[in-house]
Backbone as a ProteinNet text record, in pm:
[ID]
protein_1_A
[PRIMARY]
XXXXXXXXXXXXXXXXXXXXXXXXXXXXXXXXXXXXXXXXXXXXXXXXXXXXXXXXXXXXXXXXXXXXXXXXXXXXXXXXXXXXXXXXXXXXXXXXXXXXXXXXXXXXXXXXXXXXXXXXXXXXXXXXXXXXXXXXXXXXXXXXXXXXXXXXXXXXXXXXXXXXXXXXXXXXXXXXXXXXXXXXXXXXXXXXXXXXXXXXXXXXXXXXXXXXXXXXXXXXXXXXXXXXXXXXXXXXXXXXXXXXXXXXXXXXXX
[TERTIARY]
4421	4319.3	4213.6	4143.6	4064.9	3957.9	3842.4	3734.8	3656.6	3656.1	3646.7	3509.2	3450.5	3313.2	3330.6	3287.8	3317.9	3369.5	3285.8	3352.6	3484.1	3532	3712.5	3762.4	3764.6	3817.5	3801.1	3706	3694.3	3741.5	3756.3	3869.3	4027.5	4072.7	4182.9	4223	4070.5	4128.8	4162.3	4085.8	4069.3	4198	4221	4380.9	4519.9	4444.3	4568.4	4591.1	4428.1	4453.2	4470.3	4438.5	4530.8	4662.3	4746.8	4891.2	4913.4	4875.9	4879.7	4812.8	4707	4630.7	4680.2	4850.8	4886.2	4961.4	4983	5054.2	5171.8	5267.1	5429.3	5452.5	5403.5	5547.7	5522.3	5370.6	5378	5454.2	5446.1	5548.5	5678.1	5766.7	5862.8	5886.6	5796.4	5856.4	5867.3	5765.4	5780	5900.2	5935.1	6086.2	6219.7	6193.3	6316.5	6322.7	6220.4	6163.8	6229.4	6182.1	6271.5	6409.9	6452.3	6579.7	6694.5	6665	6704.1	6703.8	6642.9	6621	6568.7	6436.7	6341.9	6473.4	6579.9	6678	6594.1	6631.3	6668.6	6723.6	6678.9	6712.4	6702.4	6774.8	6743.6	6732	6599.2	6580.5	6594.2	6627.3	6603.9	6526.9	6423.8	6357.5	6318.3	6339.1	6391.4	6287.7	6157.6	6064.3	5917.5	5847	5729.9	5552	5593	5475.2	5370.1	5280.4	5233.7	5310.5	5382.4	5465.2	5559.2	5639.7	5736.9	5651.3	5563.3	5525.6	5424.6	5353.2	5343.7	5456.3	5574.9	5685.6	5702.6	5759.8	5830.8	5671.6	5556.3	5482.7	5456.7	5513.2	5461.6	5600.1	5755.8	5839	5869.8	5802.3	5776.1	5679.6	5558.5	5443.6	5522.5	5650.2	5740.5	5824.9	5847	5919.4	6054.4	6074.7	6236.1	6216.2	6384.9	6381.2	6356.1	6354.8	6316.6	6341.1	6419.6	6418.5	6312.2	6269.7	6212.4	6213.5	6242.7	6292.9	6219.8	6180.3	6077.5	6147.7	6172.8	6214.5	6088.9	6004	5856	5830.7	5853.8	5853.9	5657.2	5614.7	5435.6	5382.3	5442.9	5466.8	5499.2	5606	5695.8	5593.6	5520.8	5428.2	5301.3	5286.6	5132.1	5166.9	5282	5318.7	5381.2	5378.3	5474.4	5426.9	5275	5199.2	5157.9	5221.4	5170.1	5310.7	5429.2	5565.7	5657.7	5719.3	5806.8	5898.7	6008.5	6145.3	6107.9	6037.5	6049.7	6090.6	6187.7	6263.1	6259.5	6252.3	6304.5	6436.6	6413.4	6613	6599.7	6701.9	6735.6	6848.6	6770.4	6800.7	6947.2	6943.4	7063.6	7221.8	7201.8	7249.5	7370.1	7497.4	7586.3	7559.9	7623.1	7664.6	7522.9	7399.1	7313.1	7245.9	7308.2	7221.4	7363.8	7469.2	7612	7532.5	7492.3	7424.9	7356.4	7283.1	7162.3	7244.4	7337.8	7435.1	7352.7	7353.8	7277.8	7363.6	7511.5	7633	7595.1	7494.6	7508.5	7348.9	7317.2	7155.7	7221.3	7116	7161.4	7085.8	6982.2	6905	6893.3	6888	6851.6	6740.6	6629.5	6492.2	6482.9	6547.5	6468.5	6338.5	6238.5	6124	6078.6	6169.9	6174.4	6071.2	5942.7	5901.9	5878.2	5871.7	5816.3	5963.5	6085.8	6190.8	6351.5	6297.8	6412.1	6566.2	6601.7	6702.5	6779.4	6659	6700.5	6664.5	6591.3	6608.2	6769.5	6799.4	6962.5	7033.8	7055.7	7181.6	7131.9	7014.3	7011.8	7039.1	7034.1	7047.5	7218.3	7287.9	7398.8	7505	7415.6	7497.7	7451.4	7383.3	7343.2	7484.7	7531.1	7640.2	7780.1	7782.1	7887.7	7915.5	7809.3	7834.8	7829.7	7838.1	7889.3	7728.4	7612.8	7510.1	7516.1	7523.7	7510.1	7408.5	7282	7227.8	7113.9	7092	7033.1	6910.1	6817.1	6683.5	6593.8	6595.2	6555.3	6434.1	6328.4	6194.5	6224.5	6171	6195.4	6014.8	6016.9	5840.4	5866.2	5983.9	5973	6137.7	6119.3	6234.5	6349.1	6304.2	6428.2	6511.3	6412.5	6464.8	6579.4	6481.6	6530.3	6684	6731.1	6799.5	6933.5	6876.6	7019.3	7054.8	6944.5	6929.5	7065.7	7042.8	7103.1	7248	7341.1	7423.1	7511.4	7397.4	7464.2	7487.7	7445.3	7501.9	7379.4	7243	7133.9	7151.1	7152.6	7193.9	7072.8	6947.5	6785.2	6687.7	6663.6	6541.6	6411.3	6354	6206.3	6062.2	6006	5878	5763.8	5703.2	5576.4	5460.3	5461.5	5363.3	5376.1	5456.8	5484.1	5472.5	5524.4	5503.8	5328.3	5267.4	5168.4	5056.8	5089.5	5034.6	5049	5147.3	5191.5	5120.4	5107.9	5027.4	4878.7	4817.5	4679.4	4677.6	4759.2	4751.1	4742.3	4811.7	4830.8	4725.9	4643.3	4516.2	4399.1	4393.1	4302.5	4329.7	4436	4483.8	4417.9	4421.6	4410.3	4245.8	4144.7	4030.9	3949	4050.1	3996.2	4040.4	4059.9	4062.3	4002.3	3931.9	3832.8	3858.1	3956.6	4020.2	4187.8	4273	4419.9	4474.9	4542.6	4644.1	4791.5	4867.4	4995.2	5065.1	5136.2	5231.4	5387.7	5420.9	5526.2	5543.5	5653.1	5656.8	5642	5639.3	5585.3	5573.1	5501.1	5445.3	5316.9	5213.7	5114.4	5001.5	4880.9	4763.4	4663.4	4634	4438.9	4373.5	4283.9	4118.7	4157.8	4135.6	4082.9	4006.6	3873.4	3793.9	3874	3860.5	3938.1	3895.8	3994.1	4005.9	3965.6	3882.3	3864.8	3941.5	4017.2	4171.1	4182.3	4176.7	4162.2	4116.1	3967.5	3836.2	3854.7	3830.1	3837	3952.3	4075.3	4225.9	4259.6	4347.2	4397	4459.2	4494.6	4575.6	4778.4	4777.1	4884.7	4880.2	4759	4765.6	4786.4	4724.6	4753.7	4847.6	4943.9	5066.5	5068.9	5029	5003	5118.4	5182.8	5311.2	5418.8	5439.7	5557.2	5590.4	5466	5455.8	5397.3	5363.7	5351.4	5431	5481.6	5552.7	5491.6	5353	5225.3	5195.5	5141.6	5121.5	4932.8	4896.2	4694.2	4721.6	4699	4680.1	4535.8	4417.6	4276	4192.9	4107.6	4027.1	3854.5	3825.5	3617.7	3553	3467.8	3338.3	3248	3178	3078.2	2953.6	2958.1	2839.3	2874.3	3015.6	3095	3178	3162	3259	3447	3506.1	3668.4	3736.8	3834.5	3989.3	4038.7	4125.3	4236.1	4359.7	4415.7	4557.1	4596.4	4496.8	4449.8	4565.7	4497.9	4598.6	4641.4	4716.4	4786.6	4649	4603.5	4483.9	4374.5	4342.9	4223.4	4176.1	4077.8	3992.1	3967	4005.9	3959.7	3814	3711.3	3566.1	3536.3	3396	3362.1	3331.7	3342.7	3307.8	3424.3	3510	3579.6	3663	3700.9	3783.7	3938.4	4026.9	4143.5	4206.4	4288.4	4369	4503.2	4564.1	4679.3	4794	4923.6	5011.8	5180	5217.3	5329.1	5372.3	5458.6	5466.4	5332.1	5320.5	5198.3	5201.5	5315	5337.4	5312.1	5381.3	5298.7	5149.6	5130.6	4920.6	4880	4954.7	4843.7	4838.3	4958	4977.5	4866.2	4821.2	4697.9	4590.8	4531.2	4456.8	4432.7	4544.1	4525.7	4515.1
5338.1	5443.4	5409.4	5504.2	5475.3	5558.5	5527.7	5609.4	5657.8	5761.4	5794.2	5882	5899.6	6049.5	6148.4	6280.8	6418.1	6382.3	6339.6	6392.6	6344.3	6205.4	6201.1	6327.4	6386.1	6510.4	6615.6	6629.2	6764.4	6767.7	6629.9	6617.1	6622.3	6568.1	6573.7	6723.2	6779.2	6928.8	7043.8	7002.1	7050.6	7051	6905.6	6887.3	6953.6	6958.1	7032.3	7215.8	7260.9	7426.4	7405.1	7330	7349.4	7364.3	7267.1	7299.6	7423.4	7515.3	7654.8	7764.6	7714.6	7803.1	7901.8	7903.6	7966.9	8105.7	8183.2	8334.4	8298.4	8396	8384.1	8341.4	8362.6	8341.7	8171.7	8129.1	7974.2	7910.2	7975	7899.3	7895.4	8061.4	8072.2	7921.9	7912.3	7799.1	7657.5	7625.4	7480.2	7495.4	7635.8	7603.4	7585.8	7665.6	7640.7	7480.1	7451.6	7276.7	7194.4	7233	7123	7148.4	7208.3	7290.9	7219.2	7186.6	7113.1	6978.7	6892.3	6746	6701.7	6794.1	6753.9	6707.8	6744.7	6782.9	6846.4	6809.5	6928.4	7022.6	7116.9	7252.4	7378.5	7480.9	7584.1	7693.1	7789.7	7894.6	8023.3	8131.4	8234.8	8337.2	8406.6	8495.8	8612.2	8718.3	8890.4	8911	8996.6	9076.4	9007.1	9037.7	8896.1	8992.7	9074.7	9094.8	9015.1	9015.3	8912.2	8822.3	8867	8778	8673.5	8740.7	8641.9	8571.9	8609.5	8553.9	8424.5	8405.8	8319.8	8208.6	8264.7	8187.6	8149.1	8170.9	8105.3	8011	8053.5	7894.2	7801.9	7862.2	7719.3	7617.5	7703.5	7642.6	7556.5	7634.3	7517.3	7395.7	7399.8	7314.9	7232.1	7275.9	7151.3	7044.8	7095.3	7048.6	7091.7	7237.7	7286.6	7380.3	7363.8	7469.1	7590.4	7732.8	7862.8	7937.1	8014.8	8118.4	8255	8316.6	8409.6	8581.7	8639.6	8764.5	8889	8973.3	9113.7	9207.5	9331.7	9456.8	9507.7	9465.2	9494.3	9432.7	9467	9303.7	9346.1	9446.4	9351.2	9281	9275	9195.3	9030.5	9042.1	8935.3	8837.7	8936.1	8889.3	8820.2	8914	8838.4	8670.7	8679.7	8542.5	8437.3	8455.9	8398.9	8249.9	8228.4	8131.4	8091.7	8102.4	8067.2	7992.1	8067.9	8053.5	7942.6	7855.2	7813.7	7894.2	7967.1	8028.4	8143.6	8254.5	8424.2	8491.8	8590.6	8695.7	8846.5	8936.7	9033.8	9074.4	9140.7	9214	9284.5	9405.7	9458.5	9409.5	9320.1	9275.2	9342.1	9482.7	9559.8	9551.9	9498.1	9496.3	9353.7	9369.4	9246.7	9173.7	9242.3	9171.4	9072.9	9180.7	9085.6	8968.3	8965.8	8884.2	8772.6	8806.4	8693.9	8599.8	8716.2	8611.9	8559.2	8545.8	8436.3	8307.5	8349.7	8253.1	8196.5	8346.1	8394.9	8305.4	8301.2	8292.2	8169	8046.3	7894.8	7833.1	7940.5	7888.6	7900.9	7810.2	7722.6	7885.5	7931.8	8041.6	8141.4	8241.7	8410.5	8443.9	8429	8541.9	8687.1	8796.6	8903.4	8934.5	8959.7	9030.5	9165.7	9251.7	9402.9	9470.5	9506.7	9566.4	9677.9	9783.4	9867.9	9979.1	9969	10004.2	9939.1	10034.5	9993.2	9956	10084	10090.5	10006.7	9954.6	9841.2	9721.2	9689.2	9577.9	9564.4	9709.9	9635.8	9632.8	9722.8	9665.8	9491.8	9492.1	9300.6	9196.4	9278.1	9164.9	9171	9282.8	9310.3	9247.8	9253.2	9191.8	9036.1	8975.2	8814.4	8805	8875	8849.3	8850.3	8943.3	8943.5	8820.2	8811.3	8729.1	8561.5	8494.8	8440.7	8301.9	8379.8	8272	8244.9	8132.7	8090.4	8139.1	8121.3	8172.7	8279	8431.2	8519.4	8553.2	8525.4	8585	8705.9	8783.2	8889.3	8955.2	9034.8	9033.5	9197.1	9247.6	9390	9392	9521	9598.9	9615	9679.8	9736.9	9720.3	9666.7	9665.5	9743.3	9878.5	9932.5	9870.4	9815	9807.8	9640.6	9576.5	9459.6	9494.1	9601.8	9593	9666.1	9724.8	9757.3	9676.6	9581.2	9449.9	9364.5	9324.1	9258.4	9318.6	9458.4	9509.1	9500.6	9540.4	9457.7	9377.5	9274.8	9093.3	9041.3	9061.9	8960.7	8802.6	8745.6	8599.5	8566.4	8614.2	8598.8	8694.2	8780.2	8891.1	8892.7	8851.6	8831.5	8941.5	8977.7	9081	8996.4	8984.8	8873.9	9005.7	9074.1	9202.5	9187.8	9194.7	9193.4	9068.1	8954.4	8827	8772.3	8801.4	8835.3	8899	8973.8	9060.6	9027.5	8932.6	8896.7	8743	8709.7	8553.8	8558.2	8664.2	8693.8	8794.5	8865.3	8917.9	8759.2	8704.3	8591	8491.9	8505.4	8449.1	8495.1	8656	8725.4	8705.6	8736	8704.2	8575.2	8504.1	8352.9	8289.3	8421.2	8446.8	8283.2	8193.3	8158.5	7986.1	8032.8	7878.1	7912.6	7749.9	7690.8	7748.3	7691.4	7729.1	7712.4	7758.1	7779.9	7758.9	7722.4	7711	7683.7	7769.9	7785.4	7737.9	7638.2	7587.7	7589.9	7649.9	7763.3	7864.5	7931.9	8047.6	8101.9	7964.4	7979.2	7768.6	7725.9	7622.3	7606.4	7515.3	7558.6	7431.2	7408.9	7313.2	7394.1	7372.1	7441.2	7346.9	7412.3	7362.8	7431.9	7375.3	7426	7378.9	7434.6	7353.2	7329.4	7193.8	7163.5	7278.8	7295.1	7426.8	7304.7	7394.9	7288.9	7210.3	7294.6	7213.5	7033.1	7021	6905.4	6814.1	6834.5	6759.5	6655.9	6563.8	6461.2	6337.3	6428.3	6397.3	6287.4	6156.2	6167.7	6230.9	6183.1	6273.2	6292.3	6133.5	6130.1	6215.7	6249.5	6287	6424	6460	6634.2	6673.1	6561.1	6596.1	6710.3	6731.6	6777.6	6855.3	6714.8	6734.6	6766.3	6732.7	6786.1	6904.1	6954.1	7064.2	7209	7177	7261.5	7279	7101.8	7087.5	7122.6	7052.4	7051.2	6895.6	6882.1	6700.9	6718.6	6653.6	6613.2	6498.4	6523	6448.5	6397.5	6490.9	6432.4	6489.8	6423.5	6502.5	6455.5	6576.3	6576.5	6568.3	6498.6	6489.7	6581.4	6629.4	6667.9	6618.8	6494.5	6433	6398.7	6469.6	6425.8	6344.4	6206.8	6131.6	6188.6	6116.2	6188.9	6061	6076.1	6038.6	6030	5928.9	6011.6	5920.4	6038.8	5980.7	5926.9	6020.6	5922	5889.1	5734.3	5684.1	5793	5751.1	5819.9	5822.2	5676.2	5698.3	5747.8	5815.6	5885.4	5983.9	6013.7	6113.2	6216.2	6339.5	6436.2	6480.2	6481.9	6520.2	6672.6	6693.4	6834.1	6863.3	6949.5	7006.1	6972.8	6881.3	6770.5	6948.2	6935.7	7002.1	6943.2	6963.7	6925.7	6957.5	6868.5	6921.9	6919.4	7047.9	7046.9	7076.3	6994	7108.9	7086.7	7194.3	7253.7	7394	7437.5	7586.5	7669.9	7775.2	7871.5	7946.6	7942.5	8040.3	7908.7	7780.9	7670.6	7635.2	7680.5	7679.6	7723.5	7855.9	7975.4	7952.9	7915.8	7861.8	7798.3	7727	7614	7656.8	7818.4	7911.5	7970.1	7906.5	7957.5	7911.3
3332.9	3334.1	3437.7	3531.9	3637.3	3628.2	3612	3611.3	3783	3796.7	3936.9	3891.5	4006	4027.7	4038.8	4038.6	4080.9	4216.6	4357.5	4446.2	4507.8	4412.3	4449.4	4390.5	4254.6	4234.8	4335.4	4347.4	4456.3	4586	4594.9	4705.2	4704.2	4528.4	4493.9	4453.4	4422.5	4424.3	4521.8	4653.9	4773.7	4815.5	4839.3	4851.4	4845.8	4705.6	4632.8	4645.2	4670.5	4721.9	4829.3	4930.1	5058.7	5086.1	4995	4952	4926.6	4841.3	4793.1	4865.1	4970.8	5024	5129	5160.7	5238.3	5199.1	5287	5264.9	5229.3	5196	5182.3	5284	5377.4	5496.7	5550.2	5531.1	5546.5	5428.6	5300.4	5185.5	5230.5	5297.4	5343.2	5432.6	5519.5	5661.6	5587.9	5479.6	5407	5301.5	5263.9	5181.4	5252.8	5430.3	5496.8	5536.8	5600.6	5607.7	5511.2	5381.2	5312.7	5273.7	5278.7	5213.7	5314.3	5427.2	5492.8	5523.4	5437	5422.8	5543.2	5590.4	5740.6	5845.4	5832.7	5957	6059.1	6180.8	6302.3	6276.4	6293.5	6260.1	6379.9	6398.2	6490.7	6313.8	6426.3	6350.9	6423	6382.7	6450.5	6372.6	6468.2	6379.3	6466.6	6385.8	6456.9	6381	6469.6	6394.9	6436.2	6525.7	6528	6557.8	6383.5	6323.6	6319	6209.8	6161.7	6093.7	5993	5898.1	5971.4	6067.8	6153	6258.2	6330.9	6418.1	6332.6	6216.8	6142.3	6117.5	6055.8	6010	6123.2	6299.5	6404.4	6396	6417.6	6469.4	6330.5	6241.6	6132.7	6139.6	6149.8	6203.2	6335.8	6406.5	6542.2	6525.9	6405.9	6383.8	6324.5	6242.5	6194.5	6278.6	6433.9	6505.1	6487.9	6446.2	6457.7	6569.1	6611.7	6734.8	6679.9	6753.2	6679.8	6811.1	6802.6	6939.5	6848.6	6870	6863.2	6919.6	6845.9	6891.4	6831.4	6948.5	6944.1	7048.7	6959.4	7074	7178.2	7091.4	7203.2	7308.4	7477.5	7545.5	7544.9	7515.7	7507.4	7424.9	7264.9	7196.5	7251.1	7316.7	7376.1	7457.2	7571.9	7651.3	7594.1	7449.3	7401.8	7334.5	7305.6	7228.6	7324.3	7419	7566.1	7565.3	7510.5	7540	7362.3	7296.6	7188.6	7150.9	7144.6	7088.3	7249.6	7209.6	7337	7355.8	7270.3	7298.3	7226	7317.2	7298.4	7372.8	7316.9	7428.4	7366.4	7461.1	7412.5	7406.9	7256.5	7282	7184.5	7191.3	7055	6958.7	6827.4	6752.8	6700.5	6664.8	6652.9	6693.4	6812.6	6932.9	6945.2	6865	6830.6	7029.4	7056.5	7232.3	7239.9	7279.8	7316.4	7212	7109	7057.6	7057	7111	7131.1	7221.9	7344	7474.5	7450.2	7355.3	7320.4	7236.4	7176.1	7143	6944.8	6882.2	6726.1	6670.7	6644.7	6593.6	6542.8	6628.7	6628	6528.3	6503.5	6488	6346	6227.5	6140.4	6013.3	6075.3	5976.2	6036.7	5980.4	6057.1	5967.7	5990.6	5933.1	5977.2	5932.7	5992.5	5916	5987.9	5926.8	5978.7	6052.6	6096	5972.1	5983.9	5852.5	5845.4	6023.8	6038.3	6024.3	6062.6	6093.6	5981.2	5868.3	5791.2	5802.3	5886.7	5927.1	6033.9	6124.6	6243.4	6111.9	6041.5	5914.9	5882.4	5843.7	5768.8	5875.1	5998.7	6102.4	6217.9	6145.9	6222.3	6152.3	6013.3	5898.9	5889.2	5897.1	5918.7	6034.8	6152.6	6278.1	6232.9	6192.5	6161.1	6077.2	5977.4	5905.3	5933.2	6032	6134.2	6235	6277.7	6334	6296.1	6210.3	6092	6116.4	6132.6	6040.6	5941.8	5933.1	5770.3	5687.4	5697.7	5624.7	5699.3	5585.5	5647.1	5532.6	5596.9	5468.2	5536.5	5484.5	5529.3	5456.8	5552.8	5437.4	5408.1	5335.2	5226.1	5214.4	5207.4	5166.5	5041.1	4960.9	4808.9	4743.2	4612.5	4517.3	4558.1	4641.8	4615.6	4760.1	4852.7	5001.1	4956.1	4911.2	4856.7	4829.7	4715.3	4630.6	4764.1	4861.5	4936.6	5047.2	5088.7	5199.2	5119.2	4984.5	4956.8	4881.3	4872.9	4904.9	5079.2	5193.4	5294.4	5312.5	5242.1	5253.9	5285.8	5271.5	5275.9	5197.4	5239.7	5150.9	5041.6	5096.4	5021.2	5106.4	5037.5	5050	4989	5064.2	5017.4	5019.9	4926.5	4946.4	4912	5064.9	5030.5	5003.9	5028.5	4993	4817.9	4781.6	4659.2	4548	4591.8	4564.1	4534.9	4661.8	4680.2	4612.2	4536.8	4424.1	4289.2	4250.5	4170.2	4109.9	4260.4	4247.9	4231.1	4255.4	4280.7	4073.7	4049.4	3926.5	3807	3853.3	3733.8	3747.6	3846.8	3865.4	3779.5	3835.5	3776.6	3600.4	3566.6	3463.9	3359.1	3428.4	3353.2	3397.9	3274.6	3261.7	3218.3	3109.9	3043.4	3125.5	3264.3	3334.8	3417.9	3473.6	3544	3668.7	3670.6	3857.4	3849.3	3922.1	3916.7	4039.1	4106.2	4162.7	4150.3	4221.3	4240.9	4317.2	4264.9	4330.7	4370.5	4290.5	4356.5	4255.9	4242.8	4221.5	4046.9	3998.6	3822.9	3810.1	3871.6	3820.8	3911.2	3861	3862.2	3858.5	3851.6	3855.6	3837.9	3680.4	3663	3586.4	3597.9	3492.8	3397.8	3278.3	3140.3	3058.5	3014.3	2900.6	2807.2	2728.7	2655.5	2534.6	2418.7	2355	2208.2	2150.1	2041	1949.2	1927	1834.2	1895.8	2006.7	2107.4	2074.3	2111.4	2088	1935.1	1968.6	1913.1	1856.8	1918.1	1965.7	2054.4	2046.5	2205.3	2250.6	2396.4	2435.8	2365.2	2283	2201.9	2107.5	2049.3	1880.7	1929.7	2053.7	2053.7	2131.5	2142.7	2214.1	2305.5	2376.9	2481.7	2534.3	2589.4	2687.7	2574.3	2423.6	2346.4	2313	2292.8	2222.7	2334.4	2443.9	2581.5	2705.7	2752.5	2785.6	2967.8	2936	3042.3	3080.5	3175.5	3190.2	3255.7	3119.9	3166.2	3291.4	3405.7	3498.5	3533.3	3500.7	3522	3391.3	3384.9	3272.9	3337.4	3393.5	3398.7	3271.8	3241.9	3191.5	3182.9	3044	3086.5	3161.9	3181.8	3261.9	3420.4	3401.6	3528.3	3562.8	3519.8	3529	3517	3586.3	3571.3	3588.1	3460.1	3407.6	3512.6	3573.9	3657.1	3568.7	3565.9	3501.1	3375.3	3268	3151.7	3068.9	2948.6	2915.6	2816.4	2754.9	2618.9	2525.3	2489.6	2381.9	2467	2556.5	2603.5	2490.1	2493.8	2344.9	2407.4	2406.7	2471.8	2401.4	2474.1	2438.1	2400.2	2371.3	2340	2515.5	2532.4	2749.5	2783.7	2793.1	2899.4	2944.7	3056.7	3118.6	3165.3	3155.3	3163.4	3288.3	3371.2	3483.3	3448.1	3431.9	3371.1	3492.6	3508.8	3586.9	3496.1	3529.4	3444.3	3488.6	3401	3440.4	3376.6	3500.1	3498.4	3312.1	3245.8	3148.8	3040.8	3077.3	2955.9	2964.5	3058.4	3079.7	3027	3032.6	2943.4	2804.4	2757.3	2575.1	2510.7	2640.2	2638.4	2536.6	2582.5	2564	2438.8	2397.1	2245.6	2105.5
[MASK]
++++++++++++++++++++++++++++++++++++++++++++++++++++++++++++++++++++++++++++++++++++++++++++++++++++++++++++++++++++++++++++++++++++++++++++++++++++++++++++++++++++++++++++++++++++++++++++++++++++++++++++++++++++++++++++++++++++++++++++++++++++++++++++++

């Protein structure tokens, strides 16, 4: 057991929303990142909105190759100096995207968001032409649901996702602070709930019966737990740092 001050926490908490502090499409580039065991990797990505043009430079910030692809060449031109490998082409277009040599790159991202229909015939020619894997982004359930009838391998709606992560926030009135760490597990504050108070952290089994892990516990005078033992006493104030799944947090609450 280590008794630390507020401002190591607030750094350990800082920390930790920086991990979470990004859009879908930076989560997107750290799940292709690892999914690949920090391999060398080529990426390809059709569409360089905001969303893709995010994903190709957080993928390049990883050190994977990434060709980059926009039917817009003023598009093309504004990123010329931001992106190393951008071209124009029409994504649609089996031949020209042969000449770029699509067939060999290890991922296909389309993120086409404006143009549904060029969405499914790029996500379509990626399949043809035998990428292994094709993730393709969707605006709404129903686009999702025919992306992945043409053979989308993983279709993603960060518009949607997005809304979902920010609802379960708003949601979870009766914690300190929340963060998300992926897509249903989680790291918050919670005042300890009285049932608690005067418990250790053994007697109120915590982790058996929630199936949550107390990693820090604040003080009301400030002082902070890190990592407390089993016989730690949870106090009247103490606030709890819990992570687990977002849906065993909330149980917490009650």
């Amino acid at each position: 057991m280590t008794h630390q001050t507020l401002p190591w926490l607030n750094r350990f908490w800082k920390n930790l929303k920086g991990l979470a502090s990004s859009q879908a499409r930076r989560e997107l580039s750290q799940r292709l990142n690892n999914s690949h065991n920090l391999k060398h990797n080529e990426f390809l990505i059709i569409g360089l909105g905001r969303f893709g043009t995010s994903l190709a430079m957080s993928l390049t910030a990883y050190e994977h190759d990434v060709l980059a692809i926009d039917s817009d060449i003023k598009r093309v031109q504004q990123l010329s100096n931001l992106l190393p490998h951008v071209i124009q082409l029409d994504a649609t277009d089996i031949d020209a995207l042969r000449e770029v040599g699509a067939e060999s790159f290890d991922t296909g991202v389309v993120c086409i968001g404006t143009e549904f229909e060029a969405n499914i015939l790029a996500t379509s020619t990626l399949q043809k032409l035998g990428v292994r894997r094709v993730i393709t982004k969707a605006r709404t359930i129903t686009q999702q649901e025919i992306l992945q009838k043409v053979g989308a391998g993983e279709v993603i709606l960060p518009e949607h996702e997005a809304g979902v992560r920010l609802a379960r926030r708003l949601a979870a009135i009766d914690f300190v602070d929340f963060m998300e760490l992926s897509q249903d597990t989680g790291v918050v504050e919670i005042i300890a709930p009285d049932y608690f108070v005067g418990k250790s952290l053994k007697e109120a089994e915590i982790r058996q019966k929630f199936g949550v892990a107390v990693v820090a516990i604040r003080r009301a005078n400030q002082e902070v737990v890190i990592s407390p033992a089993a016989d730690e006493v949870i106090q009247q104030d103490d606030i709890l740092v819990v992570l687990g799944r977002t849906v065993d947090c909330e149980k917490l609450r009650h």
